[in-house]
N, CA, C and O atoms as a printed pandas DataFrame, in Angstrom:
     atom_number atom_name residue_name chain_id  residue_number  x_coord  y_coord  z_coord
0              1         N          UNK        A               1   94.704   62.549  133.759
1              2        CA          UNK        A               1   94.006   63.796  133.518
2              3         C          UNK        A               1   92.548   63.467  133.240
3              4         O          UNK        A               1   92.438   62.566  132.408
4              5         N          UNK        A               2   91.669   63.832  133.595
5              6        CA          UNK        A               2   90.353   63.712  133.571
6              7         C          UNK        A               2   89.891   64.208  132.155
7              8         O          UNK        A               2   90.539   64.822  131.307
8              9         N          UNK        A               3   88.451   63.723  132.134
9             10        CA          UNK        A               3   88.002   64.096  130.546
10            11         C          UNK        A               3   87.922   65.790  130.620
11            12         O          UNK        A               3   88.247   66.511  129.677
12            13         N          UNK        A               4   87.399   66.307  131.997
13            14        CA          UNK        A               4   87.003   67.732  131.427
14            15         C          UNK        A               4   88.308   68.877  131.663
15            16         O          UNK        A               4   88.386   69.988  131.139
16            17         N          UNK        A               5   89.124   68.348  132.453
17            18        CA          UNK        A               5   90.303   68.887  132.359
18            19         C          UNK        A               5   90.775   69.266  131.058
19            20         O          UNK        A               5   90.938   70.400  130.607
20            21         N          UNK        A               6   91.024   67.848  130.376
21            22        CA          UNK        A               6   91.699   67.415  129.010
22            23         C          UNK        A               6   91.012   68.638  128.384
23            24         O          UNK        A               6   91.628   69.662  128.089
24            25         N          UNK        A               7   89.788   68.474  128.215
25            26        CA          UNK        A               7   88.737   69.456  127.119
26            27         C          UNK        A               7   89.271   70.740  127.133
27            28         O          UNK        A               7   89.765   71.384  126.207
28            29         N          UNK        A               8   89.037   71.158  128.826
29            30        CA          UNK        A               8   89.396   72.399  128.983
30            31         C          UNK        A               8   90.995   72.624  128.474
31            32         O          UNK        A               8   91.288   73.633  127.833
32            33         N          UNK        A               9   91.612   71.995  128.683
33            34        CA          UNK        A               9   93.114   72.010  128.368
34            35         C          UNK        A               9   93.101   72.687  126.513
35            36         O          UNK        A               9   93.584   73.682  125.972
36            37         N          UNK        A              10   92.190   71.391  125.995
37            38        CA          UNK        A              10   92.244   71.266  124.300
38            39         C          UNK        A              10   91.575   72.988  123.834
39            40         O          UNK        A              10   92.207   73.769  123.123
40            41         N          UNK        A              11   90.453   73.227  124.319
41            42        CA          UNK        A              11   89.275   74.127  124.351
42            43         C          UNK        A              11   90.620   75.825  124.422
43            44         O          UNK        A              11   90.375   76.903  123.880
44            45         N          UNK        A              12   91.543   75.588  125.005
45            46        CA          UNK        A              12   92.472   76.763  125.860
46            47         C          UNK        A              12   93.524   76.506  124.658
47            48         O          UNK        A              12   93.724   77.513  123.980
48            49         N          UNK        A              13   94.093   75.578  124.343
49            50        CA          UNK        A              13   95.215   75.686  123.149
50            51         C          UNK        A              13   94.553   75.831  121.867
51            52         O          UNK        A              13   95.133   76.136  120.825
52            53         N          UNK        A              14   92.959   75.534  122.024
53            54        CA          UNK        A              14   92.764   76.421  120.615
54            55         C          UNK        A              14   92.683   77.579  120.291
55            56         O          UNK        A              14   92.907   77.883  119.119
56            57         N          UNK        A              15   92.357   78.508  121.198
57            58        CA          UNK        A              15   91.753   79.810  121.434
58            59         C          UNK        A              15   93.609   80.309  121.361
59            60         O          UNK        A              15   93.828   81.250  120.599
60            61         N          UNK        A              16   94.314   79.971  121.784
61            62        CA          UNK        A              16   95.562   80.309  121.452
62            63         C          UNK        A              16   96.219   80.510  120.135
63            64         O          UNK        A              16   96.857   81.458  119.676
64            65         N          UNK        A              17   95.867   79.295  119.633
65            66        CA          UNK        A              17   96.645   79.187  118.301
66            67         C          UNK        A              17   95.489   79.860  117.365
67            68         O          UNK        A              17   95.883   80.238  116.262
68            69         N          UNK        A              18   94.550   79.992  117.573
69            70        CA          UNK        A              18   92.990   80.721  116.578
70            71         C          UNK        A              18   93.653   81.839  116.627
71            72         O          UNK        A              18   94.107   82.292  115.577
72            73         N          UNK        A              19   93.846   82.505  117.828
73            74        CA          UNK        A              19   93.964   84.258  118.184
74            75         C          UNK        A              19   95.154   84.213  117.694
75            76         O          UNK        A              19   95.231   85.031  116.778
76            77         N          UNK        A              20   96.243   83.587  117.876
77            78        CA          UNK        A              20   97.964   83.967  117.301
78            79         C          UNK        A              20   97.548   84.203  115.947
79            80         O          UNK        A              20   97.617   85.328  115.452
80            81         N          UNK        A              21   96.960   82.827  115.084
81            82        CA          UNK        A              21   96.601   83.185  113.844
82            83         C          UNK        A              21   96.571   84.428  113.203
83            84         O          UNK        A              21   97.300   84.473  112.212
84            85         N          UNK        A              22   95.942   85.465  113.466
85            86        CA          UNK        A              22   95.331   87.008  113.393
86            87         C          UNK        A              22   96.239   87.832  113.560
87            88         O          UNK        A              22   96.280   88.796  112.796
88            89         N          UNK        A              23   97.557   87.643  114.953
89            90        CA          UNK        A              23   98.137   88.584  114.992
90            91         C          UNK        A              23   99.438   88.782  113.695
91            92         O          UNK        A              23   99.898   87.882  112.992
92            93         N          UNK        A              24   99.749   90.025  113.686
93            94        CA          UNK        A              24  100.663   90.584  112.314
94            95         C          UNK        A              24  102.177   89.898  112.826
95            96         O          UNK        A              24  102.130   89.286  113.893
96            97         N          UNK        A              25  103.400   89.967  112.174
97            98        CA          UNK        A              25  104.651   89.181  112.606
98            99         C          UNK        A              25  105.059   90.534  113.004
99           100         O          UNK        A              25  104.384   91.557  112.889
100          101         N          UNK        A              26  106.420   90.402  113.559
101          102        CA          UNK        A              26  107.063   91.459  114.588
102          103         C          UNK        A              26  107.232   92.157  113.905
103          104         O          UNK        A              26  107.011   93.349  114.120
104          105         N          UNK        A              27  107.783   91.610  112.590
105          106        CA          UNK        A              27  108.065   92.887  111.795
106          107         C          UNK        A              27  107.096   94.153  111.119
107          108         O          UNK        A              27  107.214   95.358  110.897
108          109         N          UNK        A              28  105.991   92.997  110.931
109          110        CA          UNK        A              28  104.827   94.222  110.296
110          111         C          UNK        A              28  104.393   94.877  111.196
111          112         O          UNK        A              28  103.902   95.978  110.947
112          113         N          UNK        A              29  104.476   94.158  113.108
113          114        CA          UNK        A              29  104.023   95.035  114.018
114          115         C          UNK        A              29  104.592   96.593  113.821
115          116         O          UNK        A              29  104.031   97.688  113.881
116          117         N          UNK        A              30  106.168   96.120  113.519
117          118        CA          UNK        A              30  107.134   97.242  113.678
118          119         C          UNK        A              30  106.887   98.580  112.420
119          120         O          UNK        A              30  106.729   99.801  112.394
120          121         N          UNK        A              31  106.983   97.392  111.455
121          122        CA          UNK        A              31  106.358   98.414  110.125
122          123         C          UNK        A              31  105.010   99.519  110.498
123          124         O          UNK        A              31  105.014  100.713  110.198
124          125         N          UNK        A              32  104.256   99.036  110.981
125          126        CA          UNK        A              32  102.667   99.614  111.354
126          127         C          UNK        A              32  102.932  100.277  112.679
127          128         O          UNK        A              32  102.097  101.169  112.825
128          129         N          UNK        A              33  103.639  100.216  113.561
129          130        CA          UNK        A              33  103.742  101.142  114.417
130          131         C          UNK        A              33  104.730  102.556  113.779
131          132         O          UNK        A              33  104.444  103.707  114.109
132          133         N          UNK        A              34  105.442  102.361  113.205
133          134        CA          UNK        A              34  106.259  103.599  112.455
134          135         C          UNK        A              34  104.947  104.274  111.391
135          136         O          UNK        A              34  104.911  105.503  111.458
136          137         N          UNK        A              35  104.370  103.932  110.872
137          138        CA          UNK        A              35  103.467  104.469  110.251
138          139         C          UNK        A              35  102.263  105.079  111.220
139          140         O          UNK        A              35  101.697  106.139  110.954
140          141         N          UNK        A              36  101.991  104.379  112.220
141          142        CA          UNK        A              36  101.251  105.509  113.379
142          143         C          UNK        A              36  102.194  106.340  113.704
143          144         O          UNK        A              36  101.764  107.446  113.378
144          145         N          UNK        A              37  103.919  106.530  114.459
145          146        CA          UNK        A              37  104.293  107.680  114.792
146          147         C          UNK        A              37  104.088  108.590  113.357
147          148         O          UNK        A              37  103.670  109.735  113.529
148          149         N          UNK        A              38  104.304  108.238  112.223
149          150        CA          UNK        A              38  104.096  109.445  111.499
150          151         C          UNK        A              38  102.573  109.929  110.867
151          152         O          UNK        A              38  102.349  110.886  110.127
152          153         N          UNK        A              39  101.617  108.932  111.421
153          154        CA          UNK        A              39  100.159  109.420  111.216
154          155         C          UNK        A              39  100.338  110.433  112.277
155          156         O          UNK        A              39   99.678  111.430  111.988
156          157         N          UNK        A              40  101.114  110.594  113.637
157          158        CA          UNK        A              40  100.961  111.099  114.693
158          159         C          UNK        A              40  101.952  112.714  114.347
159          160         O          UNK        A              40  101.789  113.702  115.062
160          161         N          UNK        A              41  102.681  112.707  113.467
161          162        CA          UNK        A              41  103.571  113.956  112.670
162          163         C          UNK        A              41  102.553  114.368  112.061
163          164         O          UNK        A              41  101.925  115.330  112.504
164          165         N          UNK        A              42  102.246  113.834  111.117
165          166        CA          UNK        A              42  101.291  114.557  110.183
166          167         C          UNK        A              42  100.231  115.181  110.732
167          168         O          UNK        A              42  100.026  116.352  110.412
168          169         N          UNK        A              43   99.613  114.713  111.389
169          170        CA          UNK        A              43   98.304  114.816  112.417
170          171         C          UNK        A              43   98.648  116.561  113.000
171          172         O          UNK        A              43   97.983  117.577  112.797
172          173         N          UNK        A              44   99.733  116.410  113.650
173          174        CA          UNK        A              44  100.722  117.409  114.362
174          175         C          UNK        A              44  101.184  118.486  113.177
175          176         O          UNK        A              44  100.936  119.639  113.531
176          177         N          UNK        A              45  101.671  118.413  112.122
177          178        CA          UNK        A              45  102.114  119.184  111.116
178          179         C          UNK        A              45  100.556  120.143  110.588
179          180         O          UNK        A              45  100.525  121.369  110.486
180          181         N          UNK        A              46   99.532  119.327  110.351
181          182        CA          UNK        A              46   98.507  119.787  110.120
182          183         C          UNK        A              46   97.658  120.859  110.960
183          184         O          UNK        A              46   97.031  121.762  110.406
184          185         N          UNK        A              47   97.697  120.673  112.361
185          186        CA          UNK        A              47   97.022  121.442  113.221
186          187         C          UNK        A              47   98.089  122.598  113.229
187          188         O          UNK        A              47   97.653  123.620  113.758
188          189         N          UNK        A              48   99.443  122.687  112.748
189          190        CA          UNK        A              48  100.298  124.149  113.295
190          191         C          UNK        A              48   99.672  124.649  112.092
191          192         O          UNK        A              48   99.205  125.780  111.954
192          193         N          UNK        A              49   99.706  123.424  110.952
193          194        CA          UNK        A              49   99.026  124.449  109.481
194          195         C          UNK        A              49   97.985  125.084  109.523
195          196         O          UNK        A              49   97.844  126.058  108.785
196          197         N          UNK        A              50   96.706  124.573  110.656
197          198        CA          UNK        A              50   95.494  125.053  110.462
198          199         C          UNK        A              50   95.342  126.328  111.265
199          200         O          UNK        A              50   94.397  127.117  111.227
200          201         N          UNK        A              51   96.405  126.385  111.974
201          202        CA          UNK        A              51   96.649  127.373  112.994
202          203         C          UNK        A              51   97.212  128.337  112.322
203          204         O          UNK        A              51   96.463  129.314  112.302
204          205         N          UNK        A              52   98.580  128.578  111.539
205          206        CA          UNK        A              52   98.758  129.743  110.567
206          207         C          UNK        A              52   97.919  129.813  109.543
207          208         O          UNK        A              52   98.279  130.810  108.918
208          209         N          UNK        A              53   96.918  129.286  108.954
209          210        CA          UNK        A              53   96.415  128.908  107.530
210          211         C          UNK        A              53   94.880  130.260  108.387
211          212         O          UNK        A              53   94.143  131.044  107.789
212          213         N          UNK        A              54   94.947  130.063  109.380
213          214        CA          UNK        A              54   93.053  130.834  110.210
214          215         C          UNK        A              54   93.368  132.184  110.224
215          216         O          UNK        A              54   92.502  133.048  110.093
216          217         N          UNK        A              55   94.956  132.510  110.426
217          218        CA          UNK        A              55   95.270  133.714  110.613
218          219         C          UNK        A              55   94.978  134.498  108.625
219          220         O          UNK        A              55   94.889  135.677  108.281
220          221         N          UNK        A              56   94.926  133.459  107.936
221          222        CA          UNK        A              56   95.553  134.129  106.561
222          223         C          UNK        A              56   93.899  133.687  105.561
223          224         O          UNK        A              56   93.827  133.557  104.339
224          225         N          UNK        A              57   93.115  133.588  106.254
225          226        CA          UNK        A              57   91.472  133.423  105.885
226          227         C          UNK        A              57   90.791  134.534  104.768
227          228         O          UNK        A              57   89.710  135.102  104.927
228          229         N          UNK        A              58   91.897  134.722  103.361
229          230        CA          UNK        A              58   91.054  135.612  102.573
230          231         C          UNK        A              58   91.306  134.918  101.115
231          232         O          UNK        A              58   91.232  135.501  100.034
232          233         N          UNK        A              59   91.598  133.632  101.316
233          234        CA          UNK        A              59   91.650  132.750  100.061
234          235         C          UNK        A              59   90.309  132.817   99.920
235          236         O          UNK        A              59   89.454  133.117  100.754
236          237         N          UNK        A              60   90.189  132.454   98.586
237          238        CA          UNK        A              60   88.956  131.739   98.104
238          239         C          UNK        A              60   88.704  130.159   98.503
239          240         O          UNK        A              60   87.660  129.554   98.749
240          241         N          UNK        A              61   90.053  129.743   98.469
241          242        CA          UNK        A              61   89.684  127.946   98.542
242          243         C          UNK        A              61   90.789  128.031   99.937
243          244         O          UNK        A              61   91.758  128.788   99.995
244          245         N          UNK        A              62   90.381  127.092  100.970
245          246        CA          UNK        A              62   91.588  126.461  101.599
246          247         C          UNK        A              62   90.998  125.255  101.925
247          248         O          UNK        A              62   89.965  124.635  101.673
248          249         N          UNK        A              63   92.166  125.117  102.673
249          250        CA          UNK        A              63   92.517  123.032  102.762
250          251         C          UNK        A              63   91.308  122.818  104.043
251          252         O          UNK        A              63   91.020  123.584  104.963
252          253         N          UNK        A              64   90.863  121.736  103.761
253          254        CA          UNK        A              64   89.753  121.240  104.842
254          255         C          UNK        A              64   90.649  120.970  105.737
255          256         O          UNK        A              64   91.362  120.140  105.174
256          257         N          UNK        A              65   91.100  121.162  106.866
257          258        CA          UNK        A              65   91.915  120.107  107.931
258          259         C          UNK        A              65   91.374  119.473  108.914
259          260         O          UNK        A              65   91.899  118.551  109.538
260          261         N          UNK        A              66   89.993  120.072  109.147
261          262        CA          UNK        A              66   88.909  118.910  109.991
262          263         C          UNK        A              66   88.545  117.498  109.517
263          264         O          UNK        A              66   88.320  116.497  110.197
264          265         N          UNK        A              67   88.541  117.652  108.248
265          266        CA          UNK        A              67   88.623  116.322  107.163
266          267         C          UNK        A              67   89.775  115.696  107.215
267          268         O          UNK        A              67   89.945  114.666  107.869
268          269         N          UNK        A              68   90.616  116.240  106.565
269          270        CA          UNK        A              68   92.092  115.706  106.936
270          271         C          UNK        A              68   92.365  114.584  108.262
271          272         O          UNK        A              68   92.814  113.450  108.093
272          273         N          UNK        A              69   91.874  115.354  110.010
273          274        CA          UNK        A              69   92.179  114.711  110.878
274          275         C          UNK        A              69   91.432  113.981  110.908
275          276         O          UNK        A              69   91.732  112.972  111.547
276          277         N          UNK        A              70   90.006  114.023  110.249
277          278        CA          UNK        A              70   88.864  112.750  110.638
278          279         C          UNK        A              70   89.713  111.424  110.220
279          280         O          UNK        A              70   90.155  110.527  110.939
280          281         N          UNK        A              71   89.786  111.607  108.836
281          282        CA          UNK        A              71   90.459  110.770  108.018
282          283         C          UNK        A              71   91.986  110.348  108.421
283          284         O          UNK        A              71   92.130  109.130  108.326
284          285         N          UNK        A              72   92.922  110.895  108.759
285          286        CA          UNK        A              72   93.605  110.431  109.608
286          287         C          UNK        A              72   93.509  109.643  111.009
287          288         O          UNK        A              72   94.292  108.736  111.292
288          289         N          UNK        A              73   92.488  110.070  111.848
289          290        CA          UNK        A              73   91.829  109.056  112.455
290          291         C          UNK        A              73   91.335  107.435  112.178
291          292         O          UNK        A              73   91.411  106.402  112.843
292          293         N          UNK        A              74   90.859  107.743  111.004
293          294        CA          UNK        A              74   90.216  106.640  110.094
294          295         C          UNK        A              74   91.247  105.691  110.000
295          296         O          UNK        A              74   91.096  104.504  110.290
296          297         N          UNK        A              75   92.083  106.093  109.680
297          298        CA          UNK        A              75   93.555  105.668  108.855
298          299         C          UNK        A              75   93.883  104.631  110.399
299          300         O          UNK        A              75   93.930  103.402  110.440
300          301         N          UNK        A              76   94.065  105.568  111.512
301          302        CA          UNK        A              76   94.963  105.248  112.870
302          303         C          UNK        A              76   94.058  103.943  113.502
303          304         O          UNK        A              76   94.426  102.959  114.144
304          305         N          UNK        A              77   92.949  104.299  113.115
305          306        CA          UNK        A              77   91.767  103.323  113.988
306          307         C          UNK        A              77   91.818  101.789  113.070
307          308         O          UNK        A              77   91.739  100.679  113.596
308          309         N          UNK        A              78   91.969  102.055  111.591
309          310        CA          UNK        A              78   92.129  101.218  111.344
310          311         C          UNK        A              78   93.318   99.959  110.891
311          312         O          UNK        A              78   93.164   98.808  110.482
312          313         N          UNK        A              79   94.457  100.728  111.160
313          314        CA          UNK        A              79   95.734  100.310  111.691
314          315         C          UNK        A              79   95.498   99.413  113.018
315          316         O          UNK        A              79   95.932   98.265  113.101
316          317         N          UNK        A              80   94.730  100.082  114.099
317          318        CA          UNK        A              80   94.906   99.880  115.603
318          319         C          UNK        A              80   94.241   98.678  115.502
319          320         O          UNK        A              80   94.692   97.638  115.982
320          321         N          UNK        A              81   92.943   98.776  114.763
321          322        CA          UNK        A              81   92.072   97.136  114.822
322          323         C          UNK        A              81   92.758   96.144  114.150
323          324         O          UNK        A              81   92.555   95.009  114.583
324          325         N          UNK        A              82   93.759   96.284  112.906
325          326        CA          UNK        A              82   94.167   94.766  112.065
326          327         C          UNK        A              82   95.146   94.512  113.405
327          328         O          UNK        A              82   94.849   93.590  114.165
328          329         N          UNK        A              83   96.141   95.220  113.637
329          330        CA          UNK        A              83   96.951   95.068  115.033
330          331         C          UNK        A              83   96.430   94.607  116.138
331          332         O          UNK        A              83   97.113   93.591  116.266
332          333         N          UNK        A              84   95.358   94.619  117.476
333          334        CA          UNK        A              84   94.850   94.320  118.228
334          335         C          UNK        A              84   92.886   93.998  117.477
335          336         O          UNK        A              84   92.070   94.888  117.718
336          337         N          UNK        A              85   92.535   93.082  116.880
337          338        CA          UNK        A              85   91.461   93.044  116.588
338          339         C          UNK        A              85   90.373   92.296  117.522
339          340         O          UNK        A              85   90.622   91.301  118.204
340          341         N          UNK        A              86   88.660   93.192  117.399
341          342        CA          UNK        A              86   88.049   92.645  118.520
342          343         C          UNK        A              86   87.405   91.790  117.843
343          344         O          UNK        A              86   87.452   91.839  116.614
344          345         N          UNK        A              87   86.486   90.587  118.663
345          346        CA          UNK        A              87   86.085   89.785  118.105
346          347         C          UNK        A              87   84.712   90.326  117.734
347          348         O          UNK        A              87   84.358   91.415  118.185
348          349         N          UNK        A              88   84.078   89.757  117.091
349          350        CA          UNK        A              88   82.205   90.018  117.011
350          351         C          UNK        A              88   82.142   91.065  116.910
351          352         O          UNK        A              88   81.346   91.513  117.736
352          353         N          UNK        A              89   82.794   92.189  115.987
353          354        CA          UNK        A              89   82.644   93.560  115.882
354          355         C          UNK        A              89   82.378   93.397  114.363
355          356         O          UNK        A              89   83.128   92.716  113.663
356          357         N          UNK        A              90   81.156   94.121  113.810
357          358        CA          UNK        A              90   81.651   94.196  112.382
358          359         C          UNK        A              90   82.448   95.247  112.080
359          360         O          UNK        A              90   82.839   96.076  112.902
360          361         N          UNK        A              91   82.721   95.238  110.830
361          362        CA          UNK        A              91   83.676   96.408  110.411
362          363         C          UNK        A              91   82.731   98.088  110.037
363          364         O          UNK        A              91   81.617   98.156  109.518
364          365         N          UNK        A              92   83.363   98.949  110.367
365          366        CA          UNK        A              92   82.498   99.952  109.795
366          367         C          UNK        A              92   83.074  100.251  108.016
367          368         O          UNK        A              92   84.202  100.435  107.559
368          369         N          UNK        A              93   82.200  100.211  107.598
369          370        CA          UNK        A              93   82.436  100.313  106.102
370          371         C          UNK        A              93   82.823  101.779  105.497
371          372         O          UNK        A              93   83.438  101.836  104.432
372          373         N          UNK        A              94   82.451  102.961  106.198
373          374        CA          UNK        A              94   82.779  104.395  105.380
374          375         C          UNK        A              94   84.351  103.922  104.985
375          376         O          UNK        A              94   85.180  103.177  105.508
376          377         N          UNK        A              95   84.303  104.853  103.649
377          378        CA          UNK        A              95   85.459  105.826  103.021
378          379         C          UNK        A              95   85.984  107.044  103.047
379          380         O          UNK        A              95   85.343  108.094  102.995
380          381         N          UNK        A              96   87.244  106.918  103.132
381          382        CA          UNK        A              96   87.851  108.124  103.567
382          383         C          UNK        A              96   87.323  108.909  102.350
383          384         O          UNK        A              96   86.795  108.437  101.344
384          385         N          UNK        A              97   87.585  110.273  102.659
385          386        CA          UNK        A              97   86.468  111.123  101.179
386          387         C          UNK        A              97   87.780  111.907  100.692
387          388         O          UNK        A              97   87.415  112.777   99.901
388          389         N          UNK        A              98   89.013  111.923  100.847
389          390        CA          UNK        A              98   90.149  112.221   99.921
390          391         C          UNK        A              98   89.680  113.287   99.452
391          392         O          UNK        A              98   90.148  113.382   98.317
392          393         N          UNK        A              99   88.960  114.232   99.684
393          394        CA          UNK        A              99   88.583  116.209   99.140
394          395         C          UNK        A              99   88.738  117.065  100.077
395          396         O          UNK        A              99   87.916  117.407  100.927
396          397         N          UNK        A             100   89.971  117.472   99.899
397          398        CA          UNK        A             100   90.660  118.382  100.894
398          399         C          UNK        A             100   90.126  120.013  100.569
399          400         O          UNK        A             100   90.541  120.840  101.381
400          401         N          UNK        A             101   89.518  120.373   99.799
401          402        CA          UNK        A             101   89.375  121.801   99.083
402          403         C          UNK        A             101   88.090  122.038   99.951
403          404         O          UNK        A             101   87.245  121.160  100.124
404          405         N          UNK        A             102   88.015  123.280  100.472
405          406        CA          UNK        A             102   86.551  123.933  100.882
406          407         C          UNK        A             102   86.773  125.587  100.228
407          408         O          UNK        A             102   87.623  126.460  100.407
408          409         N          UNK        A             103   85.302  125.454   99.238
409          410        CA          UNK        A             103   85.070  126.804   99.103
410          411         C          UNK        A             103   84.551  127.912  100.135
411          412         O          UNK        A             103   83.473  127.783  100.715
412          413         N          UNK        A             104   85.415  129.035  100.326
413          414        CA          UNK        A             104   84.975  129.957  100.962
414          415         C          UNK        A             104   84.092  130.969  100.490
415          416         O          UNK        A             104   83.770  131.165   99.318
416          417         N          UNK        A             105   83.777  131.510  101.366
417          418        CA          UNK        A             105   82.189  132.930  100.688
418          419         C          UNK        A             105   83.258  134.019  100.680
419          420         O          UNK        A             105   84.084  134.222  101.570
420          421         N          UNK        A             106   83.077  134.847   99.263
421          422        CA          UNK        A             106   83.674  135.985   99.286
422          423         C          UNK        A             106   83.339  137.083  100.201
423          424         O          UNK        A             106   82.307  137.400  100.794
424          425         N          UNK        A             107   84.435  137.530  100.141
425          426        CA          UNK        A             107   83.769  138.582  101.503
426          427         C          UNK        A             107   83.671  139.877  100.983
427          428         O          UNK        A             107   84.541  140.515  100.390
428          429         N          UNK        A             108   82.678  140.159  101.227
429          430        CA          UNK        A             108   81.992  141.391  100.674
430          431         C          UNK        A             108   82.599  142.580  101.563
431          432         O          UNK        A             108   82.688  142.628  102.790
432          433         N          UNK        A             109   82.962  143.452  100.680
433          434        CA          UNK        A             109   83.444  144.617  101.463
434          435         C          UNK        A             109   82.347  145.565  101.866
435          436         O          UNK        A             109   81.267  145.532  101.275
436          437         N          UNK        A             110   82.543  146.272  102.690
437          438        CA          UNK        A             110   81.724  147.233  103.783
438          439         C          UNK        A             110   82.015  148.765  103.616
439          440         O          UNK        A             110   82.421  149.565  104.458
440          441         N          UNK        A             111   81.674  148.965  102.212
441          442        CA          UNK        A             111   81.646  150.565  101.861
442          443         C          UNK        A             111   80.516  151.228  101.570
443          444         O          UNK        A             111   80.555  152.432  101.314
């Protein structure tokens, strides 16, 4: 085997065993994919809520659910990267903002 073969050979089983390093075991794959199908329920449970919740718009307070899905996003995206991670990416640092409450404007009646 030649020297640059060899290299290339050595150069190729590292990049193997570096990248295996990173990936999660079958089981946590399995664990973390069940937790996306039910980021993917909730996600789903939320939009039928936001959908009866628009019809019934004379609370004072209701639930943010545009927040909700951002943040569920947040959640999914960052599931998806520890699972398949890219290289030379930094991380984005925001926090999920966990304040589901939006005050509404009273509505002034028209007499």
């Amino acid at each position: 085997m030649s020297t640059t073969a060899f290299h290339c050979f050595l150069l190729l089983s590292l990049t193997i065993v570096q990248g295996s390093s990173y990936a999660a075991s079958a089981h946590e794959q399995e664990q973390l994919s069940l937790v996306q199908q039910q980021l993917d329920t909730i996600e789903r449970l939320a939009t039928r809520a936001a959908t009866a919740s628009a019809a019934e718009s004379v609370e004072r307070y209701r639930f943010d659910y545009p927040r909700l899905t951002q943040d569920l996003q947040r959640i999914r995206q960052g599931v998806q990267g520890y699972l398949s991670p890219s290289r030379a990416q930094p991380r984005d640092p925001a926090e999920l903002v966990g304040d589901y409450r939006l005050d509404t404007l009273p509505v002034e009646s028209s007499q």
